[in-house]
Biopython code that builds the backbone (N, CA, C, O; Angstrom):
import numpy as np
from Bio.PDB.StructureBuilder import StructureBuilder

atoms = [
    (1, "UNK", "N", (102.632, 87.419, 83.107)),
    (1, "UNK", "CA", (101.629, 86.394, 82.899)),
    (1, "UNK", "C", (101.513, 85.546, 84.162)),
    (1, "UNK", "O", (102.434, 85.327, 84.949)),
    (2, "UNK", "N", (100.393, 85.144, 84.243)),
    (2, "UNK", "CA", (100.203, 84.333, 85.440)),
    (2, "UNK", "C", (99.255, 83.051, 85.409)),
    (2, "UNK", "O", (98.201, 83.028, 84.774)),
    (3, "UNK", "N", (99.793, 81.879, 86.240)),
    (3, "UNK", "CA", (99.268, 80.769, 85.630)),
    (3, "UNK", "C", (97.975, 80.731, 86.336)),
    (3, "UNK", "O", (97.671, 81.566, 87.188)),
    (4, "UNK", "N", (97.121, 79.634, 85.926)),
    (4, "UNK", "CA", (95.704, 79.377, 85.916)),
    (4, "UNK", "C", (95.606, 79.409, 87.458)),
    (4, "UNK", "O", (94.792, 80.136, 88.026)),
    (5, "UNK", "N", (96.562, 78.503, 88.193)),
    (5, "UNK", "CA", (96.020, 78.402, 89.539)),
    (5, "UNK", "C", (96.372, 79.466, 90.288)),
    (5, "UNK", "O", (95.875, 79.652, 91.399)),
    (6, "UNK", "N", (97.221, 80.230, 89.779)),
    (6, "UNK", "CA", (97.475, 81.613, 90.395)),
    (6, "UNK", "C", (96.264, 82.431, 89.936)),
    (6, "UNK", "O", (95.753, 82.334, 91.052)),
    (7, "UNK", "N", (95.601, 82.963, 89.436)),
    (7, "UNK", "CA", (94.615, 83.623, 88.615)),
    (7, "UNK", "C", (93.059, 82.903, 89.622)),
    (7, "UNK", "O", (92.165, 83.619, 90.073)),
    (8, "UNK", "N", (93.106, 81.706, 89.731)),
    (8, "UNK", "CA", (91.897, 80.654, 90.151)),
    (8, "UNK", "C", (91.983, 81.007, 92.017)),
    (8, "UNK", "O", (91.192, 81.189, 92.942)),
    (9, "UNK", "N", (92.962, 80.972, 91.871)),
    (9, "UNK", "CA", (93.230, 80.845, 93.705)),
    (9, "UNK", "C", (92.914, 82.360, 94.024)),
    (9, "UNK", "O", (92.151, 82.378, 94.990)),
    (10, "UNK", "N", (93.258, 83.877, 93.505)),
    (10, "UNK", "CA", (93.452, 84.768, 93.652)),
    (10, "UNK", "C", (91.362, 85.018, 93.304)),
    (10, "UNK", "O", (90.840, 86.014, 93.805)),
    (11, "UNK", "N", (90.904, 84.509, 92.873)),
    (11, "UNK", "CA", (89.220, 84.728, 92.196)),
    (11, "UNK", "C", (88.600, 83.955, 93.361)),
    (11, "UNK", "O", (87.522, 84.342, 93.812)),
    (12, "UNK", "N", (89.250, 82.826, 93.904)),
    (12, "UNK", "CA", (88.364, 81.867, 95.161)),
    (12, "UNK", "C", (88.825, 82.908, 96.685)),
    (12, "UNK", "O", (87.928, 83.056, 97.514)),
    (13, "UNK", "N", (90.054, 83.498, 96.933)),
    (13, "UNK", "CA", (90.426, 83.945, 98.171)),
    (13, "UNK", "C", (90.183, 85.651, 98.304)),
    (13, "UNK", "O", (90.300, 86.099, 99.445)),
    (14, "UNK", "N", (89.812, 86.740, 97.073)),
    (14, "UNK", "CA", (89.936, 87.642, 97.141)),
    (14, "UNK", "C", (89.191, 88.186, 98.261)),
    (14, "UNK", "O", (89.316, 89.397, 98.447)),
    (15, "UNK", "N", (88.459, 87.544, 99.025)),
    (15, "UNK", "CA", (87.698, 88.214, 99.954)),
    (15, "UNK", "C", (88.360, 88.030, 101.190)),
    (15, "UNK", "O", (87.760, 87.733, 102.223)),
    (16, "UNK", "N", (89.628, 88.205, 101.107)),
    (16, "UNK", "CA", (90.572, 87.765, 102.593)),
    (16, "UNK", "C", (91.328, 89.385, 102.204)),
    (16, "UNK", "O", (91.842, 90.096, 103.068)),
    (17, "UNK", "N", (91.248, 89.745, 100.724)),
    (17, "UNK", "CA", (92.205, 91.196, 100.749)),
    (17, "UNK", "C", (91.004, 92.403, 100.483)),
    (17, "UNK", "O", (91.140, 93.585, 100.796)),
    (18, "UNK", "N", (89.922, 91.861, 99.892)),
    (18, "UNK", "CA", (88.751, 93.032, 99.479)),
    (18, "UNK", "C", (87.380, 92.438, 100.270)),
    (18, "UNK", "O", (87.115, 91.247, 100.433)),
    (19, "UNK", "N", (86.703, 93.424, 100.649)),
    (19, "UNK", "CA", (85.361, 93.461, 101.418)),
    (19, "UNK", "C", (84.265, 93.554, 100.275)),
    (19, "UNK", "O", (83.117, 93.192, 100.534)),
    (20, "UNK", "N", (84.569, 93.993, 99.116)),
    (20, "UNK", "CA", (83.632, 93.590, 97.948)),
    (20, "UNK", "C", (84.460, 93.039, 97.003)),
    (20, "UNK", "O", (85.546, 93.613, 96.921)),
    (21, "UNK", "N", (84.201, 91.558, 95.824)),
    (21, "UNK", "CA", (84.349, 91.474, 94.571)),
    (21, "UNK", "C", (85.057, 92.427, 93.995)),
    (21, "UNK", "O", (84.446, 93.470, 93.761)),
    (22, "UNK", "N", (86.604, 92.347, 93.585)),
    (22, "UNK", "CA", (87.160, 93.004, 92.555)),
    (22, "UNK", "C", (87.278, 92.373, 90.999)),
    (22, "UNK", "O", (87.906, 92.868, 90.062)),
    (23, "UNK", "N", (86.677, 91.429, 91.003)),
    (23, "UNK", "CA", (86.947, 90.263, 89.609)),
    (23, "UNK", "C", (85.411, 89.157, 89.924)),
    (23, "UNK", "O", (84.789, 88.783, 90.918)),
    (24, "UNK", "N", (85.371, 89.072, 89.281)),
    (24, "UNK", "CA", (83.881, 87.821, 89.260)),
    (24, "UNK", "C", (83.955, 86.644, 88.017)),
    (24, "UNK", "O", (83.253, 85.657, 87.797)),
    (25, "UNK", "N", (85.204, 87.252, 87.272)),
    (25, "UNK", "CA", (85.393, 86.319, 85.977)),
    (25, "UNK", "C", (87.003, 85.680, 86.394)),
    (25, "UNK", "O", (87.800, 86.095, 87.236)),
    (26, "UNK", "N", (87.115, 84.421, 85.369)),
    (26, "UNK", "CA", (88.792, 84.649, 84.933)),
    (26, "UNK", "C", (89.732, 85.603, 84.346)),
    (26, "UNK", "O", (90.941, 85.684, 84.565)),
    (27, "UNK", "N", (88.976, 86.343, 83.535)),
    (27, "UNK", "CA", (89.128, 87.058, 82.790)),
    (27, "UNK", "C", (89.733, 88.457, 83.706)),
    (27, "UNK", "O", (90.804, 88.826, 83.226)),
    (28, "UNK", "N", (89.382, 89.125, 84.650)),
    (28, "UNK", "CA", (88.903, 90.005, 85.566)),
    (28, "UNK", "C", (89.691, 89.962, 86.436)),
    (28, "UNK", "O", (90.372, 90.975, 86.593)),
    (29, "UNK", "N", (89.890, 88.949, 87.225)),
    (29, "UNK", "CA", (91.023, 88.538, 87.964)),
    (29, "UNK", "C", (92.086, 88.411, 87.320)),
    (29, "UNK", "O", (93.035, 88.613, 88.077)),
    (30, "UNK", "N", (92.362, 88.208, 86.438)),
    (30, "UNK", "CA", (93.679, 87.826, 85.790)),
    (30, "UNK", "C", (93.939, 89.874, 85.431)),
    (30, "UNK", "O", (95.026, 90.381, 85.708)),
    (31, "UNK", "N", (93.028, 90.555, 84.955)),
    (31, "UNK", "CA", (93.613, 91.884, 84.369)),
    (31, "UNK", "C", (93.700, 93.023, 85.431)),
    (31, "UNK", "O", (94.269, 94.092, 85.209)),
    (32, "UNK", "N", (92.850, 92.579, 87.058)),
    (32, "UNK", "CA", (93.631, 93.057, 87.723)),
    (32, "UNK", "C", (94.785, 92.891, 88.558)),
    (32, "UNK", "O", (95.571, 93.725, 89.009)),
    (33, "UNK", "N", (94.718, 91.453, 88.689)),
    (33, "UNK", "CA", (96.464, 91.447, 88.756)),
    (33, "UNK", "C", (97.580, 91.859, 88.388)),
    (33, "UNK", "O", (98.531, 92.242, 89.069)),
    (34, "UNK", "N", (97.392, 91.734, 86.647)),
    (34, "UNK", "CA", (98.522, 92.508, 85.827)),
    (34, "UNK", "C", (98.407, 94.436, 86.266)),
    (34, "UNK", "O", (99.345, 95.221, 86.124)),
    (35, "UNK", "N", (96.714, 94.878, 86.910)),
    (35, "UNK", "CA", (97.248, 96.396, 87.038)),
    (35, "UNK", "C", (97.600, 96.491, 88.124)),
    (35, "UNK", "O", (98.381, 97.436, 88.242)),
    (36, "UNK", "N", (97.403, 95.936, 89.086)),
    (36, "UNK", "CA", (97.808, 95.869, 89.995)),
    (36, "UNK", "C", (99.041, 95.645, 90.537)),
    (36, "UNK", "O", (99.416, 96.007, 91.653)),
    (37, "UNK", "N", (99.909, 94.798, 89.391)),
    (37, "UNK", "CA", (101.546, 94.365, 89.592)),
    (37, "UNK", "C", (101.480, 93.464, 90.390)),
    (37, "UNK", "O", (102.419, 93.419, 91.186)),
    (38, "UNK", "N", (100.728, 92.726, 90.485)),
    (38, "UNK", "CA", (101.089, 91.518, 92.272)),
    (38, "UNK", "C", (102.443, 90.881, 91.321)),
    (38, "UNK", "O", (102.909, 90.899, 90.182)),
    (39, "UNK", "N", (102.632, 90.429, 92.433)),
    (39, "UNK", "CA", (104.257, 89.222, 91.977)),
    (39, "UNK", "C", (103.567, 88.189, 92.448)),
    (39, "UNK", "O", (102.489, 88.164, 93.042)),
    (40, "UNK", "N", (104.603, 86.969, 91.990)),
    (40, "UNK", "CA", (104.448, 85.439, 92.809)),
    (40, "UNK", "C", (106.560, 85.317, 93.050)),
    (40, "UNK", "O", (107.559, 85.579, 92.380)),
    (41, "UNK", "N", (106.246, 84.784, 94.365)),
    (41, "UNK", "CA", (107.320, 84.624, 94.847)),
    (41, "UNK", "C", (107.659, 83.029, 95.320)),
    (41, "UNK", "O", (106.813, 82.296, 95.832)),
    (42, "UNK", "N", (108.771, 82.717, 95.106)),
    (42, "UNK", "CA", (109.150, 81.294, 95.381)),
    (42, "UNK", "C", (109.136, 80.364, 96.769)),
    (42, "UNK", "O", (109.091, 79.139, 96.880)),
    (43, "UNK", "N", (109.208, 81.677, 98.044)),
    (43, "UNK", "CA", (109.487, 81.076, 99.528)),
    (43, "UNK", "C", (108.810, 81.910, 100.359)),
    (43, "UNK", "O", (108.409, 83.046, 100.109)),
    (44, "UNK", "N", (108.710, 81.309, 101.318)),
    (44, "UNK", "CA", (108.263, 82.382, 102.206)),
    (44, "UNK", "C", (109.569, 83.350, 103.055)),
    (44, "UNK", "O", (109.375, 84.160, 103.963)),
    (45, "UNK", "N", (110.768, 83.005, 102.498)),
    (45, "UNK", "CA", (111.259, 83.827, 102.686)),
    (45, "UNK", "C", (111.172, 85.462, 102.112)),
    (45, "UNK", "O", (111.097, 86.627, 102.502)),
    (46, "UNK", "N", (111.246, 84.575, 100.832)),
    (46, "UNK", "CA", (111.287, 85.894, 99.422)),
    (46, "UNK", "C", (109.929, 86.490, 99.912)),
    (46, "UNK", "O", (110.128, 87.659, 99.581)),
    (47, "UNK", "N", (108.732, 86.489, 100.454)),
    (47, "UNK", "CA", (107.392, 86.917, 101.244)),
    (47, "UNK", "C", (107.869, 87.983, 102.074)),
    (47, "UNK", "O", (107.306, 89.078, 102.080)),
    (48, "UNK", "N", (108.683, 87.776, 102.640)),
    (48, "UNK", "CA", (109.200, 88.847, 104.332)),
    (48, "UNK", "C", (110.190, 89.700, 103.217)),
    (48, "UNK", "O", (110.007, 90.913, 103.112)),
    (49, "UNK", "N", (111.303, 88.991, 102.342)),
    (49, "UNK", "CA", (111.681, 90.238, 101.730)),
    (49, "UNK", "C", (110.829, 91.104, 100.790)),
    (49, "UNK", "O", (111.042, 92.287, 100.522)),
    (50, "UNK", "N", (110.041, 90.493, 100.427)),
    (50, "UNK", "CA", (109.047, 91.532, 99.566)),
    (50, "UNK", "C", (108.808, 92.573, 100.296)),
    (50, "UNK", "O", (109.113, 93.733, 100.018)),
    (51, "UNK", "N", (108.092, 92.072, 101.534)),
    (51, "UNK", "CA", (107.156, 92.676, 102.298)),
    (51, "UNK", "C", (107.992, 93.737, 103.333)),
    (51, "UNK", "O", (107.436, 94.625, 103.979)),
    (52, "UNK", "N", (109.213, 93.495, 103.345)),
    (52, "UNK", "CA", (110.431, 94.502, 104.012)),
    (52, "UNK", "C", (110.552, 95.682, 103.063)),
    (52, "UNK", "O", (110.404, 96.803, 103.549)),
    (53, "UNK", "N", (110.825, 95.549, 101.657)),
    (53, "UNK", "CA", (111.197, 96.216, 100.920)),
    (53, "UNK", "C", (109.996, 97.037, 100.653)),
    (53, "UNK", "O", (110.236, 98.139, 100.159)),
    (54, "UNK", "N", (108.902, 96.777, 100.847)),
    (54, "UNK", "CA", (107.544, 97.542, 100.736)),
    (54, "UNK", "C", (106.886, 98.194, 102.093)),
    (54, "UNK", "O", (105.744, 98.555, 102.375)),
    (55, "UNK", "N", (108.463, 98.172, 102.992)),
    (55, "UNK", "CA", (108.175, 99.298, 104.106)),
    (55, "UNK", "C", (107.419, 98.642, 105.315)),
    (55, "UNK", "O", (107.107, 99.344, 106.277)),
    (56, "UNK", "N", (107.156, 97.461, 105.282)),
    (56, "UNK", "CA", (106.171, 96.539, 106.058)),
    (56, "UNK", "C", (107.527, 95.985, 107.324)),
    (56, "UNK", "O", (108.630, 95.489, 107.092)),
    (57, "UNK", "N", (106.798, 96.361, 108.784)),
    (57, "UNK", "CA", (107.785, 95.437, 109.719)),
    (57, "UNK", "C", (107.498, 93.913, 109.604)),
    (57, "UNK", "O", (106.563, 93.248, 110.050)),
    (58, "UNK", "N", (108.537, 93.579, 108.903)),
    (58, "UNK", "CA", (108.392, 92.378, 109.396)),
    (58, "UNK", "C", (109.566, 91.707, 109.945)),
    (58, "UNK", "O", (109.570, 90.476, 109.952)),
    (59, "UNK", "N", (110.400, 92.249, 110.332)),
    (59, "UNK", "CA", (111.199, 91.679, 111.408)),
    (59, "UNK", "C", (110.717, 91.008, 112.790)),
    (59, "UNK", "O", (110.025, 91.687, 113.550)),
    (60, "UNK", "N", (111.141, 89.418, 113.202)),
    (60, "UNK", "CA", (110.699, 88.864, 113.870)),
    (60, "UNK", "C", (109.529, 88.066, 113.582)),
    (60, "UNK", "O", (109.394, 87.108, 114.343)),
    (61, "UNK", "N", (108.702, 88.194, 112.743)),
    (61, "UNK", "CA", (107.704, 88.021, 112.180)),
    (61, "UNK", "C", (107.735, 86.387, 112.195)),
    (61, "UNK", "O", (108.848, 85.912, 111.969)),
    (62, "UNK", "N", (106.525, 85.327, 112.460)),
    (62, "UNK", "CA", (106.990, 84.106, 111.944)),
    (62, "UNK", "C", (106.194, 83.773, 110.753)),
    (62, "UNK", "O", (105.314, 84.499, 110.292)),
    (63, "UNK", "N", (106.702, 82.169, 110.092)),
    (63, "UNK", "CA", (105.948, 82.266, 108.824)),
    (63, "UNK", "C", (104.604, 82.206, 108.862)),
    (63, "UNK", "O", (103.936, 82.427, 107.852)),
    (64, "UNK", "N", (104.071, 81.903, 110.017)),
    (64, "UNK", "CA", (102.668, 81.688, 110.252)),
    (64, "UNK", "C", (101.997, 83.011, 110.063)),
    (64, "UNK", "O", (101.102, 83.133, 109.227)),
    (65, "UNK", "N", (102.617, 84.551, 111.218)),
    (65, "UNK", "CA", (102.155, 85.561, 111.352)),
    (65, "UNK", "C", (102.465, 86.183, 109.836)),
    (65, "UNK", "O", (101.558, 86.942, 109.493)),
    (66, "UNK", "N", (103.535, 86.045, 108.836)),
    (66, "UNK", "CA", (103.347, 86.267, 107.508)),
    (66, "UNK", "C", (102.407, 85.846, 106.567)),
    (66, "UNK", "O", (102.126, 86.497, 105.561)),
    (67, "UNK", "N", (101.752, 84.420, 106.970)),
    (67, "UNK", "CA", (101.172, 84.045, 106.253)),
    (67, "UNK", "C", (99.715, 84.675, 106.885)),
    (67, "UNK", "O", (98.915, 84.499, 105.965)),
    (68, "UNK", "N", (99.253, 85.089, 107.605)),
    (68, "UNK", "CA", (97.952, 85.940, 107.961)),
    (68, "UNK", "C", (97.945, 87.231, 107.297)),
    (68, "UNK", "O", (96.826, 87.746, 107.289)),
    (69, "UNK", "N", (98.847, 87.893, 106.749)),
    (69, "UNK", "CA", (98.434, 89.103, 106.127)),
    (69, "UNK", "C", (97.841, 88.705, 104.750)),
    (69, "UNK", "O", (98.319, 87.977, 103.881)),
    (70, "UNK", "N", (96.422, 89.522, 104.800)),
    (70, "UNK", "CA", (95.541, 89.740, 103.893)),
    (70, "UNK", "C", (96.166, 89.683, 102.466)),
    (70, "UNK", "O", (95.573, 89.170, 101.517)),
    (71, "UNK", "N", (97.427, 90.256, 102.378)),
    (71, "UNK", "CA", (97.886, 90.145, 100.815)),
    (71, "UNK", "C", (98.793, 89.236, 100.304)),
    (71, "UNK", "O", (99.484, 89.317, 99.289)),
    (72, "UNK", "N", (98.690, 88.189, 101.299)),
    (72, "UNK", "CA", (99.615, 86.881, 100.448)),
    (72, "UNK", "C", (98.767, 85.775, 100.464)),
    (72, "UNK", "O", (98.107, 85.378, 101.425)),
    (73, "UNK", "N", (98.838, 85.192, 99.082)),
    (73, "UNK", "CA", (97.638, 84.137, 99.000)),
    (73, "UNK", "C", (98.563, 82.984, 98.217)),
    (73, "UNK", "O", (99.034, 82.987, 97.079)),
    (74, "UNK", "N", (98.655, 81.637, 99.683)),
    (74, "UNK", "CA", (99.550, 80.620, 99.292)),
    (74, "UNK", "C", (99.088, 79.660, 97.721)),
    (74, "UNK", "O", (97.915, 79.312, 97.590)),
    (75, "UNK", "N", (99.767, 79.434, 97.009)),
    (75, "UNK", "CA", (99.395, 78.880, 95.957)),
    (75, "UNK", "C", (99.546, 77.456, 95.673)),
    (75, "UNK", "O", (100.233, 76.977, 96.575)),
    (76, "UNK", "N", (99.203, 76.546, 94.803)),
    (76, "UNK", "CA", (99.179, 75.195, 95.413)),
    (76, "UNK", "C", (100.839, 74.652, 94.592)),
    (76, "UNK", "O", (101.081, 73.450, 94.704)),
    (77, "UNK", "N", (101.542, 75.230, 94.078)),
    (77, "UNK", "CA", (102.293, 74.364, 93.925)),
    (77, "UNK", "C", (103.964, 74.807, 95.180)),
    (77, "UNK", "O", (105.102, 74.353, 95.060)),
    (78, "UNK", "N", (103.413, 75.857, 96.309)),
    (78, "UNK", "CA", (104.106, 75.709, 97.250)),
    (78, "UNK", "C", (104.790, 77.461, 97.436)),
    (78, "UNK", "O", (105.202, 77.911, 98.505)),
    (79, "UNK", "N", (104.756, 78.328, 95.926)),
    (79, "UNK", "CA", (104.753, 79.512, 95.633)),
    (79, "UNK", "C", (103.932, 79.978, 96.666)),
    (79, "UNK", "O", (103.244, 79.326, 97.452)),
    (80, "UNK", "N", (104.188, 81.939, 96.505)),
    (80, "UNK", "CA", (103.291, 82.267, 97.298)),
    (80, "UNK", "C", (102.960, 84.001, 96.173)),
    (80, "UNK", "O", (103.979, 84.508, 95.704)),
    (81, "UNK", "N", (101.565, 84.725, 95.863)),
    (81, "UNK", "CA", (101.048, 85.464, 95.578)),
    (81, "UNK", "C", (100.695, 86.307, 96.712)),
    (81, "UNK", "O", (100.270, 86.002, 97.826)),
    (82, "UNK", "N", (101.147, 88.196, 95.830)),
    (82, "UNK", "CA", (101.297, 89.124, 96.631)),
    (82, "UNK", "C", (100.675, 89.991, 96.258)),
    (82, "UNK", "O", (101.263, 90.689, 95.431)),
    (83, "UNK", "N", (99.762, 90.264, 96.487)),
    (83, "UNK", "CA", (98.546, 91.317, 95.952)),
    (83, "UNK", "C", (98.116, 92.537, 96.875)),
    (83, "UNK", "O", (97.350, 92.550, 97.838)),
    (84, "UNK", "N", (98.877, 93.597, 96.258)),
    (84, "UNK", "CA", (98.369, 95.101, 97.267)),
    (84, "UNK", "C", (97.581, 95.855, 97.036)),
    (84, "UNK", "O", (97.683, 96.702, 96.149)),
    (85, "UNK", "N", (96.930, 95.759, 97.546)),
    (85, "UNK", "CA", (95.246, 96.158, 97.738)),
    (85, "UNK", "C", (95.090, 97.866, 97.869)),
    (85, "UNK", "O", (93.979, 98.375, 98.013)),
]
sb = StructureBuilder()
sb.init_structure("model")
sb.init_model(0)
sb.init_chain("A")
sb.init_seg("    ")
for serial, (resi, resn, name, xyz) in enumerate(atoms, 1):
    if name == "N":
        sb.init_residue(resn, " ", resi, " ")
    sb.init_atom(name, np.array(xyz, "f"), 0.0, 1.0, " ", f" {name:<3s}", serial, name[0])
structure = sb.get_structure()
């Protein structure tokens, strides 16, 4: 399950991970997330280990250059959403 501003934020930014609309509702966004499996993660650490464990270099990486990849979308209560496209 995923909360409103995770679901809201992921429907306002999707055009930073997709070149067309994958969701246009709440509704939509919220059910491809769940097929999709995104996680929400607590740090931007837990971000680089995600993103290690999913075969991604990110060694050396800073949080800035982590935070430019297309599939992490910062969330407002400081979390961060991981959506693979």
């Amino acid at each position: 399950m995923y909360s409103k501003a995770c679901v809201e934020t992921f429907l306002k930014n999707q055009g930073q991970l997709f070149d067309e609309p994958v969701a246009e509702t709440y509704e939509e966004a919220e059910e491809f997330l769940e097929e999709c499996m995104a996680v929400v993660v607590k740090n931007i650490k837990e971000v680089k280990e995600y993103l290690d464990e999913s075969g991604m270099d990110v060694e050396g990486m800073s949080k800035e250059e982590l935070l430019e990849a297309s599939e992490i979308f910062p969330l407002p209560d400081g979390t961060y959403l991981i959506v693979e496209g």
